[in-house]
PDB file of N, CA, C, O and CB in Angstrom:
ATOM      1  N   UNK A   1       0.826  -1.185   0.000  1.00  0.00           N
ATOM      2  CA  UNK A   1       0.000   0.000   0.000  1.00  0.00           C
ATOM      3  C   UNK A   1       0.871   1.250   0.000  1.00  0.00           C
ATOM      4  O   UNK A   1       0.627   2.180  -0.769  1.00  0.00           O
ATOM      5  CB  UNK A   1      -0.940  -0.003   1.203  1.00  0.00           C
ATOM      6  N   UNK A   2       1.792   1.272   0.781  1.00  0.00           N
ATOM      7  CA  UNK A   2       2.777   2.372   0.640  1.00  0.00           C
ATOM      8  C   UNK A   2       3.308   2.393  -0.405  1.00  0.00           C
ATOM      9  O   UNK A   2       2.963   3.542  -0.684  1.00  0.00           O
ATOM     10  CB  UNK A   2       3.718   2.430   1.452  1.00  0.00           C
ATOM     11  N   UNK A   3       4.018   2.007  -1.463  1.00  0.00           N
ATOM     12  CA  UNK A   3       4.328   1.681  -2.653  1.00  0.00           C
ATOM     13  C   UNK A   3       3.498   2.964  -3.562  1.00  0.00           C
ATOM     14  O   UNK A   3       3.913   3.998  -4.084  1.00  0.00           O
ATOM     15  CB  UNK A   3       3.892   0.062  -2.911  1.00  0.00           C
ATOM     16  N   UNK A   4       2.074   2.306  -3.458  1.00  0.00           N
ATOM     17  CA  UNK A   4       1.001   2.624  -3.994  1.00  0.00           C
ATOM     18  C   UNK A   4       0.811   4.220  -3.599  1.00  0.00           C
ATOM     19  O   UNK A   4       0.171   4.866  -4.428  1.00  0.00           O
ATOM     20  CB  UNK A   4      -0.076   1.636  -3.551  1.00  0.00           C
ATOM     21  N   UNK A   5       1.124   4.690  -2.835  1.00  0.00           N
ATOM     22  CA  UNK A   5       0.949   6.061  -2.333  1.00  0.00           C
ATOM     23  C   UNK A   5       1.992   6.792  -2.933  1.00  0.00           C
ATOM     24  O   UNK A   5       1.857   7.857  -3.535  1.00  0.00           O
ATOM     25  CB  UNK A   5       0.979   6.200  -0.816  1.00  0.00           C
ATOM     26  N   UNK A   6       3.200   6.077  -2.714  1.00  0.00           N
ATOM     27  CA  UNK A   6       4.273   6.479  -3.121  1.00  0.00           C
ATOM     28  C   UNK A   6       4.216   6.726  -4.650  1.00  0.00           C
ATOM     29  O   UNK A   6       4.590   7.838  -5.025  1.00  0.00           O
ATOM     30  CB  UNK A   6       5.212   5.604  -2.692  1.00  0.00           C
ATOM     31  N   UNK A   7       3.877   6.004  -5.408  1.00  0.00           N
ATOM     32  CA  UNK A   7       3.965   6.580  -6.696  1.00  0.00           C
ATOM     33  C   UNK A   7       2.932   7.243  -7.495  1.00  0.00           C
ATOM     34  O   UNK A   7       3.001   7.667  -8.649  1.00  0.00           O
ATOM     35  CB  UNK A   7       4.344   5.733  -7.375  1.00  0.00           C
ATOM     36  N   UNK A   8       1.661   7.253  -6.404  1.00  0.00           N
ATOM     37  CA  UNK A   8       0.973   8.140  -7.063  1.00  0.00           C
ATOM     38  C   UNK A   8       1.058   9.856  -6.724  1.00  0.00           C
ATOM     39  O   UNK A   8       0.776  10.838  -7.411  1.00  0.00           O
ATOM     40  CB  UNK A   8      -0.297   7.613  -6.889  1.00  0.00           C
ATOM     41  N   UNK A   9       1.500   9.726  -5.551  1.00  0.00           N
ATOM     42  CA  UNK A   9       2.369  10.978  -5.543  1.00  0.00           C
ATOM     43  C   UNK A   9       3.419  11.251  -6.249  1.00  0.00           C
ATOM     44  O   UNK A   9       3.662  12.455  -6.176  1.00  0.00           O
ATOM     45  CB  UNK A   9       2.812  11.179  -4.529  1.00  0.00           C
ATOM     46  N   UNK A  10       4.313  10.565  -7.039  1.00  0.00           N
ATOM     47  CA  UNK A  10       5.178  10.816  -7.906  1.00  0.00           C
ATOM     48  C   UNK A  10       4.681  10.947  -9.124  1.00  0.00           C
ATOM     49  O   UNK A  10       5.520  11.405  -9.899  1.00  0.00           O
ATOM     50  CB  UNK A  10       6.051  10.022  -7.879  1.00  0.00           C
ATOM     51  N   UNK A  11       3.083  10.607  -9.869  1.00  0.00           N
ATOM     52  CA  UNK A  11       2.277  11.088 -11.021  1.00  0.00           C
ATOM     53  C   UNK A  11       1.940  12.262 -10.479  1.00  0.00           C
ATOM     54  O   UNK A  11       2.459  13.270 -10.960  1.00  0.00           O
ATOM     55  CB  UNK A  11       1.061  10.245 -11.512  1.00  0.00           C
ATOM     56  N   UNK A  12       1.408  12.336  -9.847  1.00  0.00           N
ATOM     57  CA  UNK A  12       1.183  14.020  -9.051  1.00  0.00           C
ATOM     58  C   UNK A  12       2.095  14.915  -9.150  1.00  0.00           C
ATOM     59  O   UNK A  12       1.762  16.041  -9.522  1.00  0.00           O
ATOM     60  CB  UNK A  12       1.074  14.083  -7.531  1.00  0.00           C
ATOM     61  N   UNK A  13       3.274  14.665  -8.883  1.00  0.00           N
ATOM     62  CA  UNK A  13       4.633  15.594  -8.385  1.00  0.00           C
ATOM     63  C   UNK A  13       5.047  15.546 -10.333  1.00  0.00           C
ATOM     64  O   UNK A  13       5.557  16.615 -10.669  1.00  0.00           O
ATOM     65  CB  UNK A  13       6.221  14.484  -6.788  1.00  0.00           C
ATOM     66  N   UNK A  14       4.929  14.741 -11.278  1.00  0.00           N
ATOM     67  CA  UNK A  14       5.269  15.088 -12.544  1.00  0.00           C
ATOM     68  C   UNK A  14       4.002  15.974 -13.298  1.00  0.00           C
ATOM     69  O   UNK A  14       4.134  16.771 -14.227  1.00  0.00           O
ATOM     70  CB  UNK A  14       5.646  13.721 -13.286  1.00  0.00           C
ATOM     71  N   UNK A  15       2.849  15.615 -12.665  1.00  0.00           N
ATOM     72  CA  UNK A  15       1.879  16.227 -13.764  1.00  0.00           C
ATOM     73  C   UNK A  15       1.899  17.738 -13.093  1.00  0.00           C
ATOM     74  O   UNK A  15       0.894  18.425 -13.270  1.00  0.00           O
ATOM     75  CB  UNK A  15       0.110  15.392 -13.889  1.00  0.00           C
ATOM     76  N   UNK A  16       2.797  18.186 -12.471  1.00  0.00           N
ATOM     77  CA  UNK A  16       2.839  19.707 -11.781  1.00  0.00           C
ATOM     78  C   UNK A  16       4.102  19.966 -11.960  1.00  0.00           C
ATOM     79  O   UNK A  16       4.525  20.944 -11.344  1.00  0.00           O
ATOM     80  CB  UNK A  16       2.444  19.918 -10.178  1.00  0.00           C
ATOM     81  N   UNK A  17       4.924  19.321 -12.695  1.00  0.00           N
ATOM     82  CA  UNK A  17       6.273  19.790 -12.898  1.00  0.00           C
ATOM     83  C   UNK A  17       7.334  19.975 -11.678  1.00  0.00           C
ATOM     84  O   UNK A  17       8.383  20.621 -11.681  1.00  0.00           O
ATOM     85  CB  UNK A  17       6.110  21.041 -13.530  1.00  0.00           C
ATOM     86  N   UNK A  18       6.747  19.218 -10.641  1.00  0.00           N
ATOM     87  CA  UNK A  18       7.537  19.154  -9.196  1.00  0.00           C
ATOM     88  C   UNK A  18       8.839  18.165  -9.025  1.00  0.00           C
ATOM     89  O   UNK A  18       8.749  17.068  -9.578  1.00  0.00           O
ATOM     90  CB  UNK A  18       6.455  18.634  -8.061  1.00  0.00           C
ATOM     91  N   UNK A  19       9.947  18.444  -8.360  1.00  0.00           N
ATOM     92  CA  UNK A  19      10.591  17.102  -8.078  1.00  0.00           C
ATOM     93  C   UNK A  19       9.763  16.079  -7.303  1.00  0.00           C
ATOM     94  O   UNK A  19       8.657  16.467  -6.927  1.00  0.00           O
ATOM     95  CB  UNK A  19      11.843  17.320  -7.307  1.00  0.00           C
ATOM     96  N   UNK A  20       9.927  15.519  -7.170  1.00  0.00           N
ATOM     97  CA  UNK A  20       9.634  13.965  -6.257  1.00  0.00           C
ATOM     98  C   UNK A  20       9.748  13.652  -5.320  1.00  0.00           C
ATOM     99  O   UNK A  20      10.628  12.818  -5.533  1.00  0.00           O
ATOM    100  CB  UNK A  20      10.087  13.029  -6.401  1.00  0.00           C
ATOM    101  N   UNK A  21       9.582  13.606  -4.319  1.00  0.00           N
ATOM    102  CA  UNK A  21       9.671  13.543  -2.879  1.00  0.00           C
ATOM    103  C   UNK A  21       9.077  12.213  -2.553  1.00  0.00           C
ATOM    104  O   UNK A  21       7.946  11.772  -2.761  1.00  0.00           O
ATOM    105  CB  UNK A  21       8.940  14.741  -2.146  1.00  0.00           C
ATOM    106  N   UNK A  22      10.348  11.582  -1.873  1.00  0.00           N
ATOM    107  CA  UNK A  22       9.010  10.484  -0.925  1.00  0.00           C
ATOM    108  C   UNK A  22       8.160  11.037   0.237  1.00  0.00           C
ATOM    109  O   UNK A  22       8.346  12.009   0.969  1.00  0.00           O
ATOM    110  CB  UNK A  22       9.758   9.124  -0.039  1.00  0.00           C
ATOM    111  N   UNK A  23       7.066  10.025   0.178  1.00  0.00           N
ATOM    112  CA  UNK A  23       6.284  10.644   0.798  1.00  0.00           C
ATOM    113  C   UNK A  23       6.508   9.912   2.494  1.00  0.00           C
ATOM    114  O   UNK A  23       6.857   8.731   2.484  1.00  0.00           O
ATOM    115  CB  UNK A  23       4.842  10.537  -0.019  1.00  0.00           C
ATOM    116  N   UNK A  24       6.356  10.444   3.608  1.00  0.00           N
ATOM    117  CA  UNK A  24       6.776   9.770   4.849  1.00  0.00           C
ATOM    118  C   UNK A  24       6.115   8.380   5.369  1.00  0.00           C
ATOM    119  O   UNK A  24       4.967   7.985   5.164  1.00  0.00           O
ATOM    120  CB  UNK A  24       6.571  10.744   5.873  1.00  0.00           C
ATOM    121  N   UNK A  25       6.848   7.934   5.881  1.00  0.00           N
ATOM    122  CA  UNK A  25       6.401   6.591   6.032  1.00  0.00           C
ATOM    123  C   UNK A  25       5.625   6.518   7.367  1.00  0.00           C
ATOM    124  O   UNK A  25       6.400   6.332   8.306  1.00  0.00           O
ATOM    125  CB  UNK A  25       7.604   5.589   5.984  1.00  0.00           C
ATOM    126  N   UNK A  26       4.639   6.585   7.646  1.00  0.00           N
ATOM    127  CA  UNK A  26       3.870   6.355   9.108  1.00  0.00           C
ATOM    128  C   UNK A  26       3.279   5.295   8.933  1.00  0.00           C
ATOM    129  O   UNK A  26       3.211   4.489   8.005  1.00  0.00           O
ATOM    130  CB  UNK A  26       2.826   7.379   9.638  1.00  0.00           C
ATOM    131  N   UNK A  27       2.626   5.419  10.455  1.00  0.00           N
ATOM    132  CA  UNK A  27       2.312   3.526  10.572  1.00  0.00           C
ATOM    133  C   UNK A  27       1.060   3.543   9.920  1.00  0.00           C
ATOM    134  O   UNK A  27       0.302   4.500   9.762  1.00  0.00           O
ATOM    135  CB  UNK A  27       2.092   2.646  12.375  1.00  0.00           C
ATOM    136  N   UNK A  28       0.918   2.236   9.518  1.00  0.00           N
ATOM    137  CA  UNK A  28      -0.133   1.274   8.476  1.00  0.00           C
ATOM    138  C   UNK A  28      -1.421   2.184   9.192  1.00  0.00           C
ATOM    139  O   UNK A  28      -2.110   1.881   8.218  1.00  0.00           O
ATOM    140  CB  UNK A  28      -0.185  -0.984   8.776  1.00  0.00           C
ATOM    141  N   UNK A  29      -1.843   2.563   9.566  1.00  0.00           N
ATOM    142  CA  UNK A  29      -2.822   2.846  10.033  1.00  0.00           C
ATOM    143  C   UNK A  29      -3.387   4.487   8.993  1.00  0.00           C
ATOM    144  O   UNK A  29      -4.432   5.085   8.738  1.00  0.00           O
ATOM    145  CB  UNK A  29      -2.456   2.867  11.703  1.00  0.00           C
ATOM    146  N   UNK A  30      -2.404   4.562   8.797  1.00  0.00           N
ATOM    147  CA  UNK A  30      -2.646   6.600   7.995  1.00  0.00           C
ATOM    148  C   UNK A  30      -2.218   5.710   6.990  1.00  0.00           C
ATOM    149  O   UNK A  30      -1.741   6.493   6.168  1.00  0.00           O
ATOM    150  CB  UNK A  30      -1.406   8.581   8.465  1.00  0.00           C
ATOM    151  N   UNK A  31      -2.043   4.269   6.400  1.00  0.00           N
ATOM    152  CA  UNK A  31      -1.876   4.459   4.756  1.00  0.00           C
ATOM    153  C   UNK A  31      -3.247   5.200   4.190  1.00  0.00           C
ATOM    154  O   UNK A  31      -3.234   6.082   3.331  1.00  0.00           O
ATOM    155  CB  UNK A  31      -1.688   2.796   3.904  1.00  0.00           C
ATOM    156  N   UNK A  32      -4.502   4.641   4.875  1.00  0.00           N
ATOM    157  CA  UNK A  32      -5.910   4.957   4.165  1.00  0.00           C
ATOM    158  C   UNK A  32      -5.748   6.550   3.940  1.00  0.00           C
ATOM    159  O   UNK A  32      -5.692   6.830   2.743  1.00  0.00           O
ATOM    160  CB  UNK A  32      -7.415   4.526   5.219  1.00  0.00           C
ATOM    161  N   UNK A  33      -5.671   7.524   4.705  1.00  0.00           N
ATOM    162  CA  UNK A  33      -5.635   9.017   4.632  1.00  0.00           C
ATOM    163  C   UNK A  33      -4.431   9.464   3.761  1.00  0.00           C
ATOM    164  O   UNK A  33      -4.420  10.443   3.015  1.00  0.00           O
ATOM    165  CB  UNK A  33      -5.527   9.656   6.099  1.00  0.00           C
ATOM    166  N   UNK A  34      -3.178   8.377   4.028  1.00  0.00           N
ATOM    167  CA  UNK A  34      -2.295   9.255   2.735  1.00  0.00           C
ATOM    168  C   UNK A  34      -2.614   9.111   1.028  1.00  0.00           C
ATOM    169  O   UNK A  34      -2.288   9.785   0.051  1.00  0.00           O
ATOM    170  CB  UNK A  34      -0.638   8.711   2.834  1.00  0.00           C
ATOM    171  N   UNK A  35      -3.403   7.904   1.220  1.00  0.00           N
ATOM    172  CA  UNK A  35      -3.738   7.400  -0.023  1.00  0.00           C
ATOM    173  C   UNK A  35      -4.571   8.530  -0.914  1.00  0.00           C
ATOM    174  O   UNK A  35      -4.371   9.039  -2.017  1.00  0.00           O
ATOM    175  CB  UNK A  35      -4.559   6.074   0.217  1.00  0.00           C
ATOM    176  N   UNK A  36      -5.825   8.706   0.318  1.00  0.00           N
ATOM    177  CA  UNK A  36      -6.864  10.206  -0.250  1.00  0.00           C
ATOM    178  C   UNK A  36      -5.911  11.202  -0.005  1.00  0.00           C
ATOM    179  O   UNK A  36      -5.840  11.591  -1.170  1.00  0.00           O
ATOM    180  CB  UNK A  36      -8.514  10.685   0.731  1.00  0.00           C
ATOM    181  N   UNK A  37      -5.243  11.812   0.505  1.00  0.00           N
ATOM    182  CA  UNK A  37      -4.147  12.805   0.261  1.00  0.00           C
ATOM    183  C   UNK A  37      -3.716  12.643  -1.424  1.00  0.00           C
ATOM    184  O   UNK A  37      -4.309  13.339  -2.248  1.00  0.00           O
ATOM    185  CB  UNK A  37      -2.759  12.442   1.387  1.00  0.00           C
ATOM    186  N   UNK A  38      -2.905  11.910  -1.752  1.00  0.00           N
ATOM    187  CA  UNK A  38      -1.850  11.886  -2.791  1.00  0.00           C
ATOM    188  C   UNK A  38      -3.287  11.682  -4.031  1.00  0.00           C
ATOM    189  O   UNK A  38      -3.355  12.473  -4.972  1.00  0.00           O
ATOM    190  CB  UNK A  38      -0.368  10.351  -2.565  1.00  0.00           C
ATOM    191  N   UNK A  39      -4.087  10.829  -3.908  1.00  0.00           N
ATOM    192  CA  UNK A  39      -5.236  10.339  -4.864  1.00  0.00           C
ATOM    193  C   UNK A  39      -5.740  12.319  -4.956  1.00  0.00           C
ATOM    194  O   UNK A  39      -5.607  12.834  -6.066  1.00  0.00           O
ATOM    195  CB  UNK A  39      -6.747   8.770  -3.886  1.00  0.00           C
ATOM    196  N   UNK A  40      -6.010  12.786  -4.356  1.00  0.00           N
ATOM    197  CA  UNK A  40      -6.869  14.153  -4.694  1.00  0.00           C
ATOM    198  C   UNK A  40      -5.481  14.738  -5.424  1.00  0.00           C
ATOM    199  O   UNK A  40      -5.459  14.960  -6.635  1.00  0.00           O
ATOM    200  CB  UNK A  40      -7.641  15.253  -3.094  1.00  0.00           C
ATOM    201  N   UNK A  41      -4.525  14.925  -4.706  1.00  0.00           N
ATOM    202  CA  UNK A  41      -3.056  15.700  -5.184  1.00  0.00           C
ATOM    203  C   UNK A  41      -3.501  15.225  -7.027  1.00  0.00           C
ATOM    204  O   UNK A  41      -4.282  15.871  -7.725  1.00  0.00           O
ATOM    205  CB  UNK A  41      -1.017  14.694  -4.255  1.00  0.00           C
ATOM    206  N   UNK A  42      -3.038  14.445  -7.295  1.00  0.00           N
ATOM    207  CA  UNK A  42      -3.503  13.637  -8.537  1.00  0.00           C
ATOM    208  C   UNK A  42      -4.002  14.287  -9.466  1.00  0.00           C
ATOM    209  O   UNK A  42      -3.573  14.867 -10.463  1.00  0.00           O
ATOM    210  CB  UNK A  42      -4.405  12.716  -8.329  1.00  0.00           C
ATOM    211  N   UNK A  43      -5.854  13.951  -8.581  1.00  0.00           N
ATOM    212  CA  UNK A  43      -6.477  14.222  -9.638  1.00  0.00           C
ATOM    213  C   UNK A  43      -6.521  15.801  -9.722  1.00  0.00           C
ATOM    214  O   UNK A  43      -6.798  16.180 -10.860  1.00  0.00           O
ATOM    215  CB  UNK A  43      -7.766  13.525  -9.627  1.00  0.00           C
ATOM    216  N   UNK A  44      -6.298  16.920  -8.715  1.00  0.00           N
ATOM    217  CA  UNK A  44      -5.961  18.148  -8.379  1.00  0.00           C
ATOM    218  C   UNK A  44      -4.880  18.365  -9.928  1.00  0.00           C
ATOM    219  O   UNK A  44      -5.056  19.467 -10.447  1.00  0.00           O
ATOM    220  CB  UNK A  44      -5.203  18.212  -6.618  1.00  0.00           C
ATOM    221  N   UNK A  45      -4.092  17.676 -10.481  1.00  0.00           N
ATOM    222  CA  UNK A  45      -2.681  18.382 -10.495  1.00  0.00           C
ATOM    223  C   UNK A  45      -3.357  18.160 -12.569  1.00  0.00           C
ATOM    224  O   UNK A  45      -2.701  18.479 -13.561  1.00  0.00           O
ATOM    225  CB  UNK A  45      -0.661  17.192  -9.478  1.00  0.00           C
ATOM    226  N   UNK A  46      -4.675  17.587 -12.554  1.00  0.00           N
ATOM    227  CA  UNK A  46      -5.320  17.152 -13.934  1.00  0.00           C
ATOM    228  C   UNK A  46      -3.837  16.787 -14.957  1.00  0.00           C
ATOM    229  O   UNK A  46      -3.243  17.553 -15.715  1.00  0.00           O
ATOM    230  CB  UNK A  46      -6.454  18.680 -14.678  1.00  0.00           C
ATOM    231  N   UNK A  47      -3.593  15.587 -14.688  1.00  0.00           N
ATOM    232  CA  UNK A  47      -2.769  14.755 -15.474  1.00  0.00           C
ATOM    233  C   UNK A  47      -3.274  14.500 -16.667  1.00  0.00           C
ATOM    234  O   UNK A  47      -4.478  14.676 -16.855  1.00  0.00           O
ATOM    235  CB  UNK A  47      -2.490  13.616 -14.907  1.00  0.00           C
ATOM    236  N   UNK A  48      -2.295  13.961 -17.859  1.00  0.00           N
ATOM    237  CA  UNK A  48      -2.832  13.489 -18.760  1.00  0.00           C
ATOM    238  C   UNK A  48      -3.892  12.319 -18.738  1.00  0.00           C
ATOM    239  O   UNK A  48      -4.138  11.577 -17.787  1.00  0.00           O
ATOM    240  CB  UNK A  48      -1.943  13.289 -19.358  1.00  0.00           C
ATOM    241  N   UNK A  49      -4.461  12.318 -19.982  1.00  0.00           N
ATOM    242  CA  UNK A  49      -5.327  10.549 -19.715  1.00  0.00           C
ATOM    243  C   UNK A  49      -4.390   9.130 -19.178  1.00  0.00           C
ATOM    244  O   UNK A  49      -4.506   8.174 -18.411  1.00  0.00           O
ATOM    245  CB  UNK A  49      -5.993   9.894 -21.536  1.00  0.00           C
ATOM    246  N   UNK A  50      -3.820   9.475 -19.741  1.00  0.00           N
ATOM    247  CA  UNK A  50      -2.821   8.015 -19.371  1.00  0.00           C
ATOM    248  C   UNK A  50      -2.219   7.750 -18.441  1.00  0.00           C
ATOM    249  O   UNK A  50      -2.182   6.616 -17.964  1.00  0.00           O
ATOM    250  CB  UNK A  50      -1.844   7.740 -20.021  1.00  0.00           C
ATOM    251  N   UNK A  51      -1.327   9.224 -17.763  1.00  0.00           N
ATOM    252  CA  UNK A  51      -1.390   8.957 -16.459  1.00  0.00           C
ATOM    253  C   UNK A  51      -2.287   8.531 -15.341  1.00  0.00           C
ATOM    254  O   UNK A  51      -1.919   7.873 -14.368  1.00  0.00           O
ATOM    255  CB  UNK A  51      -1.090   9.677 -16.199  1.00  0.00           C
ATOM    256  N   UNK A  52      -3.920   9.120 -15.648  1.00  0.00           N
ATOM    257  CA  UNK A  52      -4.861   8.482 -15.014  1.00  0.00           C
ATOM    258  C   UNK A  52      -5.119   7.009 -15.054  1.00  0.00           C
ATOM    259  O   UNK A  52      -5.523   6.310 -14.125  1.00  0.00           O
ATOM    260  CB  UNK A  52      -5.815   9.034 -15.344  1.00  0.00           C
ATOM    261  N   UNK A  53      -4.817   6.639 -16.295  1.00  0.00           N
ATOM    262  CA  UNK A  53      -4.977   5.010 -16.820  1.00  0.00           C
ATOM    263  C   UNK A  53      -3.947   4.486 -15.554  1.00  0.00           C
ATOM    264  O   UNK A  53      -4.292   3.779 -14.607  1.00  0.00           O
ATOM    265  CB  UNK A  53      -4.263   4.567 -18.830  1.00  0.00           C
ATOM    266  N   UNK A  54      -2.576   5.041 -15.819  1.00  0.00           N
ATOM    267  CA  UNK A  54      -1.930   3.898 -14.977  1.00  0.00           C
ATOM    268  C   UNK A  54      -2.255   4.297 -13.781  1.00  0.00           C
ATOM    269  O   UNK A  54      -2.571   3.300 -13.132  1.00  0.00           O
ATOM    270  CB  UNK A  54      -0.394   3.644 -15.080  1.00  0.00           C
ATOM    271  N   UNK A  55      -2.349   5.359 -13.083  1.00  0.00           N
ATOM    272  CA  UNK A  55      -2.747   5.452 -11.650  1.00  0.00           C
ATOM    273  C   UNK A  55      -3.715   4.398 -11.292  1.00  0.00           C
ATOM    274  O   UNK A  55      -3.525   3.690 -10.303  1.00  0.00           O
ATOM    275  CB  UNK A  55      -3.350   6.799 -11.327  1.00  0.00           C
ATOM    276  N   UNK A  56      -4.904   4.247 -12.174  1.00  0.00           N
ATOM    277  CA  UNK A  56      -6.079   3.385 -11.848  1.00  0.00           C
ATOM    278  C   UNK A  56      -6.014   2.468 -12.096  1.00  0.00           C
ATOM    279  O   UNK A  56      -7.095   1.888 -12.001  1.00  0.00           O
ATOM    280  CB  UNK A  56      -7.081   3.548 -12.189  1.00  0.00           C
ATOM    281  N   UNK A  57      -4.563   1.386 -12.696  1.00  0.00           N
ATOM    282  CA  UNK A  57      -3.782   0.495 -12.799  1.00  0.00           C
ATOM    283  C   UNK A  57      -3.425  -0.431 -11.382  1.00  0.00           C
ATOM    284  O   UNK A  57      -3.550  -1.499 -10.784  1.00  0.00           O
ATOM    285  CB  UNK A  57      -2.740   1.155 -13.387  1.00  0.00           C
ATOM    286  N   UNK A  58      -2.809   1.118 -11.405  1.00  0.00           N
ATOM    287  CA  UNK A  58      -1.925   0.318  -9.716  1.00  0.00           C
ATOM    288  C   UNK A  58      -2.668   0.521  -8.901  1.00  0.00           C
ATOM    289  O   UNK A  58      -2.374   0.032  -7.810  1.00  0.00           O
ATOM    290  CB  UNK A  58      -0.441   0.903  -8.956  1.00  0.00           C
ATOM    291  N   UNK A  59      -4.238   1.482  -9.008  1.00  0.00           N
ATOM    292  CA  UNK A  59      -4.955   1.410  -7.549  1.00  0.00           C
ATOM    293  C   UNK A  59      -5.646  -0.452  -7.867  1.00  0.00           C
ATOM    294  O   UNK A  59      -5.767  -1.420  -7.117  1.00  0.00           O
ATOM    295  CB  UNK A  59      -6.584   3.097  -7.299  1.00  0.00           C
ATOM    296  N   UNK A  60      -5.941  -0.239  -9.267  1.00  0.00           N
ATOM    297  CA  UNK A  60      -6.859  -1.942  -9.234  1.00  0.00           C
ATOM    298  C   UNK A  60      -5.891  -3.128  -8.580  1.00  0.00           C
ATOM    299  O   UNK A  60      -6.337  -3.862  -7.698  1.00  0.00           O
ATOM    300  CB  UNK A  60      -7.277  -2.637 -11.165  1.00  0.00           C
ATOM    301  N   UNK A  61      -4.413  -3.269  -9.124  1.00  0.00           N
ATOM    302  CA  UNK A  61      -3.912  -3.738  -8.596  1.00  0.00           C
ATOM    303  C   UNK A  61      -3.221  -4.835  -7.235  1.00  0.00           C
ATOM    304  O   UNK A  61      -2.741  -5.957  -7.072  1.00  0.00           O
ATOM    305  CB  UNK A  61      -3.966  -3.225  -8.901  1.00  0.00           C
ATOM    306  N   UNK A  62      -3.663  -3.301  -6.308  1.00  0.00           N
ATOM    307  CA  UNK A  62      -3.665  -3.259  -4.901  1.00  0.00           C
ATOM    308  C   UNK A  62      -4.721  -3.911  -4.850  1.00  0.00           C
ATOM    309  O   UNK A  62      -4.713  -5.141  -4.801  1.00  0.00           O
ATOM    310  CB  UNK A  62      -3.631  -2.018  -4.155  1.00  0.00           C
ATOM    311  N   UNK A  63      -5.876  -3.153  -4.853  1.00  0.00           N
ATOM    312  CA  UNK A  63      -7.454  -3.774  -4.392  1.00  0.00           C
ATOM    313  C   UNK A  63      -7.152  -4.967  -5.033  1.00  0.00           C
ATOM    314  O   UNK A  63      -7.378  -5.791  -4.147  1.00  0.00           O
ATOM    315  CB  UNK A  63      -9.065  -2.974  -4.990  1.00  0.00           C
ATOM    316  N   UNK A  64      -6.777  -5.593  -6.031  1.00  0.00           N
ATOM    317  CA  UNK A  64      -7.107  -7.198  -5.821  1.00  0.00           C
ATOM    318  C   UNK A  64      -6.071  -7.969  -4.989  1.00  0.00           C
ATOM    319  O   UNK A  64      -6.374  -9.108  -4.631  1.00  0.00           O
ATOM    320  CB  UNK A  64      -7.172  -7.979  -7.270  1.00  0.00           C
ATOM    321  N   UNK A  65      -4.690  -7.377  -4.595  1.00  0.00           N
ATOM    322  CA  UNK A  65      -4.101  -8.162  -3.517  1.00  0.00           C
ATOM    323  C   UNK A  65      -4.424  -8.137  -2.301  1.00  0.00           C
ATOM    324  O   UNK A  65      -4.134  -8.997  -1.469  1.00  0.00           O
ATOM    325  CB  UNK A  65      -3.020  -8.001  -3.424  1.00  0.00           C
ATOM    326  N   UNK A  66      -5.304  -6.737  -2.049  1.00  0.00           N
ATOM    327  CA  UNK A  66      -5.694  -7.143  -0.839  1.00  0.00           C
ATOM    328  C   UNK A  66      -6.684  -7.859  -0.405  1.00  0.00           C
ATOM    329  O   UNK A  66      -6.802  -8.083   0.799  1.00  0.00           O
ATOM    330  CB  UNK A  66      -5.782  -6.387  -0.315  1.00  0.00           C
TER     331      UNK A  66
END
């Protein structure tokens, strides 16, 4: 799940022309809130289509391993 946060904040941080930052690691418990953090950042930062494609890639992803 962190993974998952992690790089959708890094589609975020490119579709705004930002460097990249990891994002901090807290306990499993705030993955759910960083997730809607970085997920709004996202869709906030209006990426191309495709970046949306893969974002909603790696969110399907997740949801089926978990």
């Amino acid at each position: 799940m962190y993974a998952l946060v992690q790089r959708l904040a890094e589609y975020a941080a490119d579709a705004e022309h930002l460097p990249c930052r990891p994002v901090p690691r807290e306990a499993d418990v705030v993955l759910p809130d960083q997730l809607r953090v970085v997920s709004d950042d996202l869709v906030a930062a209006d990426p191309p289509a495709g970046v949306l494609a893969e974002a909603t890639a790696a969110v399907d992803e997740v949801r089926h391993t978990l």
